[in-house]
C-alpha positions in Angstrom: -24.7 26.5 6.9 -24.4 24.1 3.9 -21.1 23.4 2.3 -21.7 25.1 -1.1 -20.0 22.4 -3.4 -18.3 18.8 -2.0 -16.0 16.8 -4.2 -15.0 13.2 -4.4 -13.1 10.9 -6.3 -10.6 8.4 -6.7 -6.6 9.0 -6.6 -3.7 6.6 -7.1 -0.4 6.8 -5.9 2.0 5.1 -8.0 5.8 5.0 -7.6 8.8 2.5 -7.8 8.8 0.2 -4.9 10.2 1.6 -1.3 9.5 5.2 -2.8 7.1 5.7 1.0 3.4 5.0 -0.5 2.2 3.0 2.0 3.5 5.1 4.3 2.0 8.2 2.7 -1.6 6.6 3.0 -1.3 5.8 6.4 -0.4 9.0 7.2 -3.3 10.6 5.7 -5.6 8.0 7.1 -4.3 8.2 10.3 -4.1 4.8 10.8 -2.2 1.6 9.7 -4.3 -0.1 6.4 -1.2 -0.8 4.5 1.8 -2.2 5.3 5.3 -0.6 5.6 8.6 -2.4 5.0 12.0 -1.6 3.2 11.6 -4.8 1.3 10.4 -3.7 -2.6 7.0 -5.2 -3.8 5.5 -5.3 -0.6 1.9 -3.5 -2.3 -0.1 -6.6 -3.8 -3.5 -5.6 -4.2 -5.4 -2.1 -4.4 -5.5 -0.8 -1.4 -8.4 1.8 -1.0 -7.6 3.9 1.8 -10.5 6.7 2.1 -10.2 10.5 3.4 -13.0 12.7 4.4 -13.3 15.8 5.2 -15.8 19.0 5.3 -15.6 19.9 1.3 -14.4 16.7 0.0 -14.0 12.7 0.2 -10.8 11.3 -1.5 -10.4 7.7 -2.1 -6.9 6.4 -2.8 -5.8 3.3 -4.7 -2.5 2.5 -3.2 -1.4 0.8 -6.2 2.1 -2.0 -7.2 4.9 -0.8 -7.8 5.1 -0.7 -11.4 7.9 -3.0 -12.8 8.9 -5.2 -15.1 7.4 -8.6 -14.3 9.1 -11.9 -13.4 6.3 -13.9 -12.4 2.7 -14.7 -12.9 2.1 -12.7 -9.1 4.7 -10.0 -10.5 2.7 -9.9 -14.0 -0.3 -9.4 -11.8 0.4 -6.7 -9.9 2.5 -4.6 -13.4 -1.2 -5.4 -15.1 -3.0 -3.6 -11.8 -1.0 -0.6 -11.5 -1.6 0.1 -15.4 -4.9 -0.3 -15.5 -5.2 2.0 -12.5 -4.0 4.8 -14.2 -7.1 5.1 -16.7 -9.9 4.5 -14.1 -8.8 7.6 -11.9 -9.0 11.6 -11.4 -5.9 12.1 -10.6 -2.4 10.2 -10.0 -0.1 11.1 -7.3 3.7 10.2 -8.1 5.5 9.5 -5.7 9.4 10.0 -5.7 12.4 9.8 -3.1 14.4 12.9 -3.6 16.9 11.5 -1.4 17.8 9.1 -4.2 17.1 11.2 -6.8 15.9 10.8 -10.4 16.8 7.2 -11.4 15.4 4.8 -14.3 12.9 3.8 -12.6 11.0 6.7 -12.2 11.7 7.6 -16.0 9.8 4.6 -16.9 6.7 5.2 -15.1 7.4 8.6 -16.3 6.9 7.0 -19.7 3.7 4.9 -18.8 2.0 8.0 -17.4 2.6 9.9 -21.5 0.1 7.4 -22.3 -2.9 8.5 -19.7 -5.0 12.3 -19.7 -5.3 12.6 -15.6 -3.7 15.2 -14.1 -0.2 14.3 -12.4 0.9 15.9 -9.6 4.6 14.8 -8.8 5.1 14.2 -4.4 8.4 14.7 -3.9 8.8 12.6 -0.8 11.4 12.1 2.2 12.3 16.2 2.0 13.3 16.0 5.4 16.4 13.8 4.0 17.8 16.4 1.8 19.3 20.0 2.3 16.0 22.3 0.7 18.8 24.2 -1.1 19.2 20.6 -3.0 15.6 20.6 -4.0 15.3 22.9 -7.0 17.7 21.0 -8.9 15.8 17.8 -8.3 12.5 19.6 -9.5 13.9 20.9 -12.1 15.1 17.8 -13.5 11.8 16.0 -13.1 9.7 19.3 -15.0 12.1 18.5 -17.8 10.5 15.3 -18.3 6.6 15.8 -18.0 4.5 18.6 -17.2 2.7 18.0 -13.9 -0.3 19.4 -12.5 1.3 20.5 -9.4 4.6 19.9 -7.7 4.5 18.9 -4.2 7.8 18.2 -1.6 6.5 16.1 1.6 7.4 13.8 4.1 4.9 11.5 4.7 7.0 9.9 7.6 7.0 13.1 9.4 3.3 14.1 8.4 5.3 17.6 6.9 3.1 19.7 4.3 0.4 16.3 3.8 -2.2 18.7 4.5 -1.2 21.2 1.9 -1.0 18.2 -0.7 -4.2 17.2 0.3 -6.1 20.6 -0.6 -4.4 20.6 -3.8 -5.6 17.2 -4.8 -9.2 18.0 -4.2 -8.8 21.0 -6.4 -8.4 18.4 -9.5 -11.7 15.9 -8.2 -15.2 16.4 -9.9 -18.3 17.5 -8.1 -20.0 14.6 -6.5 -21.5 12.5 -3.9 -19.9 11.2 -0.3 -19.2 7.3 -1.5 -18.0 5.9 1.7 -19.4 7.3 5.6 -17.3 9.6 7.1 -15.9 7.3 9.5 -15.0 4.5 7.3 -11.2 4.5 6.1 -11.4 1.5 3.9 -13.2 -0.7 1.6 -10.9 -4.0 2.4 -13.2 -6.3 5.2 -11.1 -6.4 8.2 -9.6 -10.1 7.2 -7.7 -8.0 4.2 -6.4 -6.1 6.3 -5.5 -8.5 9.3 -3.6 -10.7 6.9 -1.4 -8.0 5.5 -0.3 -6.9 9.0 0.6 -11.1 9.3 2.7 -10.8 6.4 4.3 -7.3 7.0 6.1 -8.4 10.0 7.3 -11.2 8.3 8.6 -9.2 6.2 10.5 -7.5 8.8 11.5 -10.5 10.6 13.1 -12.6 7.9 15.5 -11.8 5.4 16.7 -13.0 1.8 14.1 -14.8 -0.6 11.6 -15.2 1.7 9.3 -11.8 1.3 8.1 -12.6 -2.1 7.6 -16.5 -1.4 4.8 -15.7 0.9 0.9 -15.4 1.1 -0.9 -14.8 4.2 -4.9 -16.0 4.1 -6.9 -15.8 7.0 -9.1 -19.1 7.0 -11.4 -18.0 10.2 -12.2 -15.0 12.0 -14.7 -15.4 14.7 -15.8 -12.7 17.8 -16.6 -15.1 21.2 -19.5 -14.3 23.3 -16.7 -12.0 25.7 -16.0 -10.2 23.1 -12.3 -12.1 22.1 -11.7 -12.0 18.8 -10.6 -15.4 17.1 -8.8 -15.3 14.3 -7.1 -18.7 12.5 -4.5 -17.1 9.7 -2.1 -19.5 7.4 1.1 -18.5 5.9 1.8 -20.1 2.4 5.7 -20.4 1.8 7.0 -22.3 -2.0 9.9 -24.7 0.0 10.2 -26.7 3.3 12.9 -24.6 3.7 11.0 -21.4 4.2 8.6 -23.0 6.2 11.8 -24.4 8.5 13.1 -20.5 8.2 9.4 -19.0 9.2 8.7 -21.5 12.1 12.3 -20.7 13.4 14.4 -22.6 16.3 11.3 -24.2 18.8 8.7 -22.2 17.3 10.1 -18.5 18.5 10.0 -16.7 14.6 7.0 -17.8 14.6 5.6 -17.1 17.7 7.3 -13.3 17.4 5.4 -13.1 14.3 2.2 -13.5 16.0 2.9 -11.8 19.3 4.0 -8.8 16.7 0.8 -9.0 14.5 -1.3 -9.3 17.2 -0.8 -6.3 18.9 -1.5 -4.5 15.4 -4.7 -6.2 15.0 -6.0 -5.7 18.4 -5.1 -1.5 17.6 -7.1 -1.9 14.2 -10.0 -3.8 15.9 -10.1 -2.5 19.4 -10.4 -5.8 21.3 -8.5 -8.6 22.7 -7.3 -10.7 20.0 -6.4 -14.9 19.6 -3.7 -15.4 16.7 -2.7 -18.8 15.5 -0.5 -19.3 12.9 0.0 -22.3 10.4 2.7 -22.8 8.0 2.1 -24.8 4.5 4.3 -25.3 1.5 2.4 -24.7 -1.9 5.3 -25.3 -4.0 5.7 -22.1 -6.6 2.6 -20.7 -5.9 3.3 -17.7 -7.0 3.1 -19.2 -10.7 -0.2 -21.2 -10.2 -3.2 -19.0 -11.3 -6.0 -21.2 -9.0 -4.0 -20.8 -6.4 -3.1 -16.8 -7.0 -7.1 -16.9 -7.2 -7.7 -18.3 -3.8 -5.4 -16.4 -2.3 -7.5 -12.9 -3.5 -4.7 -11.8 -6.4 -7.8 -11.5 -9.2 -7.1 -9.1 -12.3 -10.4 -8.0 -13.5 
């Protein structure tokens, strides 16, 4: 029997930073593609996690935080979640109802007056709050904009992900299957092995260092046993990061890789060879050649 209509199309979830979006799109994916830390900004690029099932294929654009920029990166990734908003079918907004409504979800609430697709609000984290306590915090976001639908998840826990994803196929077009049914993403492994470099540094170092880094995989080679070789560098702006990221005899360092490895070897399924470099490219992060090379392109 022929499945009598299939939709697809593409979604993005937007959200102020640490509001769980990575964390949403690994759950639905079932698998780690972006990275999770409590450190805000951590989203650079578009991540395009993809979902397939019998009646539909969904592919999310796990966009930046919006914010207000203080950098060329940070200008970057403000321009990249706004132009999301125009090229998708739907948006999903994401918001912590354990903090509540605060100003930074009244001015995405602001940019998202200015675009047509259907919003539905994901009210995130519900198993952090009392559900008596979430009416109130409904209400007071319905008051502001009128969304599509209103869903309360937890995309820690997996709770109701399924429901939310039913209702966001309602809103997709007719059309074909863009990605196979087994494919989850559209980033080439390297993408994806570099962001698991740089999110546990993230969660091993503290302070200025998370936004001073870039991670950039410079080879990535599979041996005749079947060992994968992979040569990564991590960009810091000061010889003091790179004293901070190396650590006492090498052992921030080496955790880092003993960390990441064991990530990459789940996302590959094979026996993995890390080595990590540190270099100083003094304030990258304002250099547009160098946010270039490093993948950060704003089309």
């Amino acid at each position: 029997m022929t499945n009598k209509e299939f939709k697809s199309g593409f979604v993005a979830i937007i959200g102020r930073p640490n509001v769980g979006k990575s964390t949403l799109m690994n759950q639905i994916i079932g698998q780690k593609i972006a990275i999770m830390s409590d450190k805000p900004q951590t989203t650079r690029n578009k991540i395009h996690g993809v979902y397939t099932s019998d009646n539909g294929q969904i592919v999310f654009l796990d966009t930046p935080g919006i914010h207000k920029p203080t950098s060329k990166l940070g200008d970057y990734m403000s321009k990249v979640a706004h132009s999301t908003l125009g090229e998708v079918d739907a948006i999903l907004f994401l918001v912590d109802v354990a903090e509540g409504l605060g100003g930074g979800d009244r001015y995405i609430i602001e940019q998202l007056k200015h675009v047509e697709t259907p919003v539905i609000l994901v009210l995130n984290k519900i198993d952090r709050v009392h559900p008596e306590e979430l009416l109130p915090i409904i209400v007071s976001y319905k008051d502001l904009y009128n969304f599509a639908e209103i869903v309360p998840i937890s995309a820690l826990k997996g709770n109701n992900v399924t429901t939310l994803l039913e209702q966001i196929i309602r809103y997709l077009p007719e059309g074909p299957q863009y990605y196979p049914a087994d494919q989850i993403t559209d980033h080439p492994e390297q993408f994806v092995c570099a962001e698991l470099v740089r999110e546990k540094i993230l969660h091993l170092t503290r302070e200025e260092i998370p936004h001073s880094i870039a991670v950039q995989i410079e080879d990535m080679r599979v041996e005749e046993n079947g060992l994968v070789r992979i040569s990564a560098v991590i960009f810091v702006e000061r010889d003091s990061q790179k004293g901070i990221i190396i650590g006492k005899q090498g052992s921030l360092l080496k955790e880092i890789g003993k960390q990441a490895r064991q990530d990459i070897e789940a996302l590959l399924g094979s026996k993995t060879f890390l080595e990590l470099w540190v270099k100083v490219k003094k304030d990258w992060r304002n250099q547009e050649r160098v946010l270039r090379d490093l993948g950060f392109r704003h089309e």
